[in-house]
N, C-alpha and C positions, 0 to 999 in steps of 0.2 A: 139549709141549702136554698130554700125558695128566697130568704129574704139575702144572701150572697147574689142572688143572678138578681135581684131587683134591685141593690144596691151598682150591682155592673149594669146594669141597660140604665138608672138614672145616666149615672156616669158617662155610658155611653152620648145618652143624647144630649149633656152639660156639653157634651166637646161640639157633640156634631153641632146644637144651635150656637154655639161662639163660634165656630169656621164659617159655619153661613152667615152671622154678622159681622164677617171681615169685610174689606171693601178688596173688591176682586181687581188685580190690574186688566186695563180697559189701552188700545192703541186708538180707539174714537174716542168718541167724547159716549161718555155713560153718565147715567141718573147719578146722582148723591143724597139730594134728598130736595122736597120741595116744602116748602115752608113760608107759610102766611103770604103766597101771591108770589115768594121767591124761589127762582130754579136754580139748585148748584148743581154742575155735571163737574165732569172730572178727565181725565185720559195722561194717560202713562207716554213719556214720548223722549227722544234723544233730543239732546239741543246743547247748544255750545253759548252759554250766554256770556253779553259783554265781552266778549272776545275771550274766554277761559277754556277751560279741560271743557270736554266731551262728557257732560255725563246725562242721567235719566233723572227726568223731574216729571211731577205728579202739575200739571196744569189744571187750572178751572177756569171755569166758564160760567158767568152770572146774570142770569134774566130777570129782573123788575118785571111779572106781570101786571101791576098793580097801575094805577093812574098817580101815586102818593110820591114822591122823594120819601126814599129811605136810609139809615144808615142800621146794617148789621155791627155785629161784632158776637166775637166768638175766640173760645182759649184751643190753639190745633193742638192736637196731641201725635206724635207719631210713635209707633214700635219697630223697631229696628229688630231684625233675626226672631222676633215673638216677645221683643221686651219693650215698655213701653220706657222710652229714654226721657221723656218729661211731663208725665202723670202727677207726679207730686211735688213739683216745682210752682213755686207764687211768684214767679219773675212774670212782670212785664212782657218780657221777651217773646211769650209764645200768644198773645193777646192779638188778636187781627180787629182790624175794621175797614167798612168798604162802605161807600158812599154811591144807591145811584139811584139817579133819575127816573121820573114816570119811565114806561116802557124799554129805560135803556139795558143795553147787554154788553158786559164787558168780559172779554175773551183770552186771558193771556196764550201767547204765543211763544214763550222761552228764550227772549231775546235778551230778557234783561233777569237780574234775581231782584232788583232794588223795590219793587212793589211785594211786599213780603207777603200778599193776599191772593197773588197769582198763584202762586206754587208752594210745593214740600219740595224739598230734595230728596232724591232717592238715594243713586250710587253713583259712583266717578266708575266711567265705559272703561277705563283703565288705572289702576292701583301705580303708586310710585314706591320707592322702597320706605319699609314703617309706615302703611298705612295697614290698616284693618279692614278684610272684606266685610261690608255690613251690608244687609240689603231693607228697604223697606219693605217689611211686612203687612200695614195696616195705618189709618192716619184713621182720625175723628176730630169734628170741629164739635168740641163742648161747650155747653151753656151758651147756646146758639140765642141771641135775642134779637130784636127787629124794631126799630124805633122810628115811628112816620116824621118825618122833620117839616 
């Protein structure tokens, strides 16, 4: 019996510490993570880019505190409804990089999708017929690395 209820409170707190390492949707800009002199934030917001649908994208926001020219790069991952939809994929595809300057801060604002390091996409504000409602649950930039130039 004792080792039943220590196998459910492990269990228990296996979920509770993965939900606290979800990234929480944020309508400011929120911490992401800071890293070697770099600040990523982040904030959930509507926006109709390049003149398309209405939908919710995950914006960021990037602060050089450093004096260095830097270039990140990192593989985003997102989960969709708790699944993650491109975890085990080796494409190119999901590989960002971002270039910036001593103290500079670049801010995406949701006007455009073509800089793929601004944003995730979340949901389209409105479903057309045969879409699938899917929501973003959670995004991570992995193997995050940081190269002074």
């Amino acid at each position: 019996m004792k080792n039943i209820k220590l196998v459910l409170l492990i269990l228990f707190l296996a979920f509770y510490g993965i939900s606290l390492a979800q990234v929480k949707p944020s309508k400011t800009w929120a911490a992401y993570t800071s890293f070697e002199g770099i600040k990523i934030e982040y904030k959930y917001t509507l926006c109709t880019p390049d003149n398309g649908r209405e939908q919710e994208l995950v914006l960021f926001r990037y602060t050089n505190t450093t004096a260095d020219k830097v270039e990140l790069t990192w593989k985003s991952e997102t989960w969709r409804n708790n699944v993650c939809t491109n975890c085990n994929s080796n494409s190119n595809e999901h590989i960002r990089t971002i270039i910036l300057e001593p103290n500079q801060v670049i801010e995406a604002d949701g006007s455009t999708k073509r800089v793929k390091y601004n944003y995730i996409f979340g949901n389209f504000k409105t479903l057309v017929p045969g879409m699938t409602k899917q929501t973003l649950t959670d995004f991570k930039f992995q193997n995050l690395n940081k190269k002074t130039l």
